[in-house]
Backbone as numpy.savetxt, mean C-alpha at the origin, in Angstrom:
# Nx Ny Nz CAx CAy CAz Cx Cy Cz
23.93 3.63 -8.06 23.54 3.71 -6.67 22.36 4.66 -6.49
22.23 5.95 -7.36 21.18 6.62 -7.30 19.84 6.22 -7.55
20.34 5.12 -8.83 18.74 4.50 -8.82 18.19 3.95 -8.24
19.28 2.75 -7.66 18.94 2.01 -6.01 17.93 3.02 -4.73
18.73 4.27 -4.58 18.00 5.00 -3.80 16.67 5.23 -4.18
16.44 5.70 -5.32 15.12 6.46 -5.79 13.89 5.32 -5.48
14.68 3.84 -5.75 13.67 2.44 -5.65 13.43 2.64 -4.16
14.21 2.72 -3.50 13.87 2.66 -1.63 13.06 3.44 -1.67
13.01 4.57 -1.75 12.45 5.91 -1.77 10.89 5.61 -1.94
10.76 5.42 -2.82 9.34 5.21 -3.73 8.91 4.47 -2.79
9.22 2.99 -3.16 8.35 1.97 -2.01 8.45 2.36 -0.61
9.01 3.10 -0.15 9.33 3.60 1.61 8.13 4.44 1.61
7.91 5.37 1.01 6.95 6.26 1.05 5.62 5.86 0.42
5.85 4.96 -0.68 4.23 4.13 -0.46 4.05 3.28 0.11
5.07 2.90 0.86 4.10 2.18 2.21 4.09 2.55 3.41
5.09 3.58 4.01 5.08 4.25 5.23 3.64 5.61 5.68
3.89 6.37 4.07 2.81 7.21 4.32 1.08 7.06 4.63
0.77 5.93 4.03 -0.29 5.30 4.02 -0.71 4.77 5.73
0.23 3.92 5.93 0.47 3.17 7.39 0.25 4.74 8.47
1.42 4.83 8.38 1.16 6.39 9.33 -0.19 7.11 9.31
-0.75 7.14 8.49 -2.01 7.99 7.85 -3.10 6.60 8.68
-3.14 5.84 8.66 -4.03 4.58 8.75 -4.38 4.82 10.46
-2.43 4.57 11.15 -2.38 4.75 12.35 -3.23 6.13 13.44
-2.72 7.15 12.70 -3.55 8.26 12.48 -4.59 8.32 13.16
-5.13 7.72 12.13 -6.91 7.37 11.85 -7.31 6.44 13.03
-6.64 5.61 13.15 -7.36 5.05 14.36 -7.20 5.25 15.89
-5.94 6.19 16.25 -6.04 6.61 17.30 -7.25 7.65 17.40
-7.28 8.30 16.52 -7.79 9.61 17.08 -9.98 9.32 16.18
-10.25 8.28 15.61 -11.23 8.30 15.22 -11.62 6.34 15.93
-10.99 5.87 15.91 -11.18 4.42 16.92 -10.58 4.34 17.91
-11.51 4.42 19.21 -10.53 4.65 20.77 -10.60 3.17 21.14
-12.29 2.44 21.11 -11.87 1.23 21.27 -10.95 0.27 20.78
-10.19 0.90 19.46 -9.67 -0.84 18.40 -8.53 -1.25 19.76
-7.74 -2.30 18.78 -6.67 -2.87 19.43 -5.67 -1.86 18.95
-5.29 -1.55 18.37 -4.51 -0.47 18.14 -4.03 0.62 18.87
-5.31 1.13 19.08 -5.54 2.40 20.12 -5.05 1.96 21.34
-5.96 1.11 21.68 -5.58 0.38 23.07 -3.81 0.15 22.96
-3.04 -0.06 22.31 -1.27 -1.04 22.50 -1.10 0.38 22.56
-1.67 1.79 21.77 -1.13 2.75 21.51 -1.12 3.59 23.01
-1.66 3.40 23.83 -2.52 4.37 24.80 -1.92 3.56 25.82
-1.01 2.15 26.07 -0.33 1.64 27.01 0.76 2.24 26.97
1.40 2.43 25.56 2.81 2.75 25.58 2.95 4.16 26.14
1.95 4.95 25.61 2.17 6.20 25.87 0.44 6.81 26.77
0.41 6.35 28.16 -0.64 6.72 28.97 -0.90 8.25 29.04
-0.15 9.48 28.56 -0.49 10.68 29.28 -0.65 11.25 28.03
-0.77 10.78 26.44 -1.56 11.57 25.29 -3.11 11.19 25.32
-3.55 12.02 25.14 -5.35 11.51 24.47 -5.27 12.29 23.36
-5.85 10.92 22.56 -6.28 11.21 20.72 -7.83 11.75 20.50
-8.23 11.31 21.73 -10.06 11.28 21.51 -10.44 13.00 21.11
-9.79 13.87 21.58 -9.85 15.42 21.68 -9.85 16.36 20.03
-9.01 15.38 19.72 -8.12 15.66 18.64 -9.47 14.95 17.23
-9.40 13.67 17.74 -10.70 13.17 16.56 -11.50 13.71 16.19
-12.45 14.45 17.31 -13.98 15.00 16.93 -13.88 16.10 15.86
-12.45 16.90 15.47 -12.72 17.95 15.03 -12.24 17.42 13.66
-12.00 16.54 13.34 -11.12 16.31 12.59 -12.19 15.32 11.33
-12.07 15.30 9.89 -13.03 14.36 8.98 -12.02 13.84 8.30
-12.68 12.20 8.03 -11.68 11.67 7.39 -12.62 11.21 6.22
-11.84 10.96 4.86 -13.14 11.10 3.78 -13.29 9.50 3.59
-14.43 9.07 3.33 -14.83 7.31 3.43 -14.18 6.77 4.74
-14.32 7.70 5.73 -14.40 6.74 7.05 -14.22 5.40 7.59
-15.70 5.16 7.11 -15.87 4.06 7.86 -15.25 2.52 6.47
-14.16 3.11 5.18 -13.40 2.37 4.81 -12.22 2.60 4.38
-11.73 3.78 5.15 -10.32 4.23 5.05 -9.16 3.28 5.67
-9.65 2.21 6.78 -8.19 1.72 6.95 -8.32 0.56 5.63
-8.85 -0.03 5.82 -9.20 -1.14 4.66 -8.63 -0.61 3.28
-8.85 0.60 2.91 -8.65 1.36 1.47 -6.71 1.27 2.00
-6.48 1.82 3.10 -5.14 1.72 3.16 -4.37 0.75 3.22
-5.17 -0.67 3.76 -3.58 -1.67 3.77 -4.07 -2.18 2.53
-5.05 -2.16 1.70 -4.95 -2.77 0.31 -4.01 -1.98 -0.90
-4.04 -0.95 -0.29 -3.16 0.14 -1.24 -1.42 -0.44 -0.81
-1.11 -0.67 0.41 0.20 -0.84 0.96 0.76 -2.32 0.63
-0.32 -3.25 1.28 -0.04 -4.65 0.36 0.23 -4.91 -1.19
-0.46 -4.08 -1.59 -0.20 -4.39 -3.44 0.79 -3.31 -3.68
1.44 -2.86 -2.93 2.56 -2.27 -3.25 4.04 -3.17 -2.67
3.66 -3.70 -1.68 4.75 -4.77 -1.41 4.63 -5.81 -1.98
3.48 -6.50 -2.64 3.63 -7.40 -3.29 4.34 -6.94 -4.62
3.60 -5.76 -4.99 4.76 -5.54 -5.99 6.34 -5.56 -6.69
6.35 -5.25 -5.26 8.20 -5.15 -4.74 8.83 -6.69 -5.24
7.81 -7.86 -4.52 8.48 -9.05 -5.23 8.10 -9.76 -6.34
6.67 -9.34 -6.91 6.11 -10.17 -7.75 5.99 -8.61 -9.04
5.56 -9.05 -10.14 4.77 -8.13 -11.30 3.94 -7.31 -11.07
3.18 -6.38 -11.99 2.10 -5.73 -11.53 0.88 -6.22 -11.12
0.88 -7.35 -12.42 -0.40 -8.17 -12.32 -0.42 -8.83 -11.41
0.36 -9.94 -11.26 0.18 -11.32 -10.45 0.35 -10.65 -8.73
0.94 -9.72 -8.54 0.75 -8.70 -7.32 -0.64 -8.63 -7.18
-0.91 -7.49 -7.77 -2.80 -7.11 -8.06 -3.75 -7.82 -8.12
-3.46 -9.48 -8.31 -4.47 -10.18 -8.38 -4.07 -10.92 -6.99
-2.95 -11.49 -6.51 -2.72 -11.54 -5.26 -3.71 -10.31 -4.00
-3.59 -9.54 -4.41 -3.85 -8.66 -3.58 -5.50 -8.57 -3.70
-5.95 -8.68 -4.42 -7.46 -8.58 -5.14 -7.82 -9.91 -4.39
-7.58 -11.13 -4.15 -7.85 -12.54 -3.92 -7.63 -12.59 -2.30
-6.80 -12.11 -1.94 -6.29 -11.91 -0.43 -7.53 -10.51 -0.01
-7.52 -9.92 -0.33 -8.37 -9.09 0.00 -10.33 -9.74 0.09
-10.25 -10.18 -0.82 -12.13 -10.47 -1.16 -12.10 -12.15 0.31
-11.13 -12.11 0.06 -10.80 -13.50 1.36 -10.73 -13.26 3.04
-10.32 -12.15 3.11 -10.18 -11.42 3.78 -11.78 -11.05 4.82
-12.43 -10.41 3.51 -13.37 -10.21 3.73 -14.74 -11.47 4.04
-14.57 -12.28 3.15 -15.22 -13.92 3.37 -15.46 -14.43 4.59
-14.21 -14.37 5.32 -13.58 -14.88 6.42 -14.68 -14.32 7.78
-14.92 -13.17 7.47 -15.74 -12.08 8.48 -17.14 -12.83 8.30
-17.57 -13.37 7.76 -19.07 -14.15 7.66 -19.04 -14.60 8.54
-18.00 -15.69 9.40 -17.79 -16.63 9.68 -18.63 -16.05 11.54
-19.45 -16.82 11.64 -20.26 -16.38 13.45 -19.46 -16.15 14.06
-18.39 -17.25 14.38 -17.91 -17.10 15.63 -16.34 -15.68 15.76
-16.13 -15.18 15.03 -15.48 -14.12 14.81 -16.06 -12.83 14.88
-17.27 -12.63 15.20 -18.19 -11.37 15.69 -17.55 -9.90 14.53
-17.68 -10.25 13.46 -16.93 -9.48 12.31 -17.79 -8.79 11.52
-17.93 -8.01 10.95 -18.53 -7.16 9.96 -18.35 -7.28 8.58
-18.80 -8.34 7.59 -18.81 -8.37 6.41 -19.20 -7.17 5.69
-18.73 -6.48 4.74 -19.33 -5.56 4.02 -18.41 -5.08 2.81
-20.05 -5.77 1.97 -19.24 -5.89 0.36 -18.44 -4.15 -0.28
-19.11 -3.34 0.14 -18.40 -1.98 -0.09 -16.81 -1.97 0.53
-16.63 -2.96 1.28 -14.66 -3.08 1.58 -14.31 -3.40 0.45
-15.15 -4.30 -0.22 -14.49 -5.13 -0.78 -14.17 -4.35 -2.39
-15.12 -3.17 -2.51 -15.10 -2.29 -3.73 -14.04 -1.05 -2.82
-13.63 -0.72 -2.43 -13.02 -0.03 -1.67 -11.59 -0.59 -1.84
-11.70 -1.66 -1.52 -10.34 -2.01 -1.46 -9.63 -2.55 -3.39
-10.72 -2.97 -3.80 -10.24 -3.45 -5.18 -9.33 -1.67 -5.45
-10.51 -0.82 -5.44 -10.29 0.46 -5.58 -8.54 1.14 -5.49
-8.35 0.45 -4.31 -6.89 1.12 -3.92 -5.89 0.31 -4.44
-6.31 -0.39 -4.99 -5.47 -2.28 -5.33 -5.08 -1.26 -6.86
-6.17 -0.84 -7.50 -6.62 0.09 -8.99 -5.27 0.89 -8.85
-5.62 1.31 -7.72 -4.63 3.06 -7.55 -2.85 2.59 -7.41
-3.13 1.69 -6.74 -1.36 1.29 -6.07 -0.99 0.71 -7.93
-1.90 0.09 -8.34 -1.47 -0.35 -9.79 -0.68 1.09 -10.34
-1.88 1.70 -10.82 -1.93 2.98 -11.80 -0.21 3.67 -11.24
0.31 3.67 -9.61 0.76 4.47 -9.41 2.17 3.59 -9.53
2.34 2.16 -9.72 3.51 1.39 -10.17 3.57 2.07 -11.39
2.98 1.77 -12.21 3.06 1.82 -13.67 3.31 3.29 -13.79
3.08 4.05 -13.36 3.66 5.26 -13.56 5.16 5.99 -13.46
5.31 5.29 -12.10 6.53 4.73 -11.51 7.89 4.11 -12.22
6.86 3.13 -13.14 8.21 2.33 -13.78 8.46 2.92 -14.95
7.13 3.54 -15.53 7.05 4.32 -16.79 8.27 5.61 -16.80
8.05 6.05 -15.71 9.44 7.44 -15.41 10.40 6.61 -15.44
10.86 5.39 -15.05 12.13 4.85 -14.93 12.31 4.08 -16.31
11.55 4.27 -16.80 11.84 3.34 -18.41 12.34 4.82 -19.42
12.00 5.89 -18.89 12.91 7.09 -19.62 13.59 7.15 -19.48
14.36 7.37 -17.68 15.93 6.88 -17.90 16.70 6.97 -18.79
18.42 7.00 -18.44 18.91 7.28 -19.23 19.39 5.33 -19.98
19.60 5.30 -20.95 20.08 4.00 -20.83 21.45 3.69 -21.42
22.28 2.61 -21.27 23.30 2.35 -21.82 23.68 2.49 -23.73
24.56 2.86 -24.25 24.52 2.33 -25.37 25.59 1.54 -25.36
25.44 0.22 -26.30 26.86 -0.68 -26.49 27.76 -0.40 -27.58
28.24 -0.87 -27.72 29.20 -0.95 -28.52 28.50 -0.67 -30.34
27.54 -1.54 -30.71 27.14 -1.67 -31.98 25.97 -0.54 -32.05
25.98 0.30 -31.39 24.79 1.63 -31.19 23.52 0.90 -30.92
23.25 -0.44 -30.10 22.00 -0.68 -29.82 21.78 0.13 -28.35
20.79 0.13 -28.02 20.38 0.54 -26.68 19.40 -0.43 -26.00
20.38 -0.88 -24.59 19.95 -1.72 -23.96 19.59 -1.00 -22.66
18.75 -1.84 -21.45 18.08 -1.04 -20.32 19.39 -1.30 -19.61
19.96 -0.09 -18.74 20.84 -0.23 -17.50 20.50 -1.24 -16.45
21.42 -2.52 -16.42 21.27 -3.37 -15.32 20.91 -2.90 -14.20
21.50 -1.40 -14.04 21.04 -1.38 -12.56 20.13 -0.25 -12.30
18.91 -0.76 -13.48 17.80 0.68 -13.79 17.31 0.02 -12.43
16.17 1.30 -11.87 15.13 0.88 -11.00 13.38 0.52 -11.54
13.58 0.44 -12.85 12.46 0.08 -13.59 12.58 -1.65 -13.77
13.02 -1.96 -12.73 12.90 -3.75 -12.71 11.44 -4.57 -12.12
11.20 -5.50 -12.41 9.62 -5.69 -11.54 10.51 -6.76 -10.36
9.56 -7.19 -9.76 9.99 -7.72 -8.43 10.91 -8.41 -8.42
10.91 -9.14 -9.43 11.79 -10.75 -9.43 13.39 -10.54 -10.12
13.08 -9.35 -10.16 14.82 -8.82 -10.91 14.80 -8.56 -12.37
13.74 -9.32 -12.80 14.00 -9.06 -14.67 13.77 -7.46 -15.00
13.74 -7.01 -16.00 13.50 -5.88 -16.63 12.71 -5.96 -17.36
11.61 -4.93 -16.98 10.51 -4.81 -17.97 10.39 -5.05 -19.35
């Protein structure tokens, strides 16, 4: 059951902290988005705008982008591999961006998202594999004939249930 937890844990906090951090960012550094705006109905008597000016956020103008590519390839992770996640996420992302060419969507193409975001796609990788790497130390079962097999209920599993 502990390992169960440690798995929530991990993915809760790489994808909550990011999100929160994202949200953040756009109240208090985007007053126009849609965001701001749903944010500023619910709650009419805060202002973020005060709070922004003093405040730097580093790559700005591609920090939310850097964040949901980091958060997506971490949930894809959750159900798919490292790879086939990462390249999901790499393909959805550069598509993403494609899409913004398009006139009638008044959108901002710009190929630096698109290195930005591979970027965090890099990082959410590096930081699975690190992840599963601590859980492949673990302690593991021994059987009966002194082999050592991985604990069924390690948290070093990839998405689909198998074991690394």
């Amino acid at each position: 059951m502990k390992q169960k937890t440690i798995k929530v844990l991990f993915f809760t906090i790489n994808v909550l902290v990011p999100l929160v951090y994202g949200l953040f960012f756009y109240l208090i550094r985007r007053p126009g988005s849609i965001v701001t705006e749903a944010v500023t109905k619910l709650f009419p008597t805060v202002s973020f705008s005060n709070i922004g000016s003093a405040l730097y956020f580093p790559f700005e103008n591609h920090l939310a982008d850097v964040l949901w590519a980091y958060v997506l390839t971490i949930v894809l992770s959750y159900f798919l591999d490292v790879k086939p996640a990462a390249i999901t996420a790499v393909v959805f992302e550069v598509a993403i961006e494609a899409i913004q060419l398009i006139p009638k969507l008044n959108a901002t193409f710009d190929i630096l998202d698109i290195f930005f975001e591979v970027l965090a796609t890099l990082l959410a990788v590096a930081v699975i594999l690190l992840y599963r790497r601590i859980c492949k130390d673990e302690k593991q079962q021994i059987i009966e004939d002194g082999q050592r097999i991985p604990d069924p209920h390690n948290v070093c599993r990839n998405g689909d249930g198998e074991l690394e």
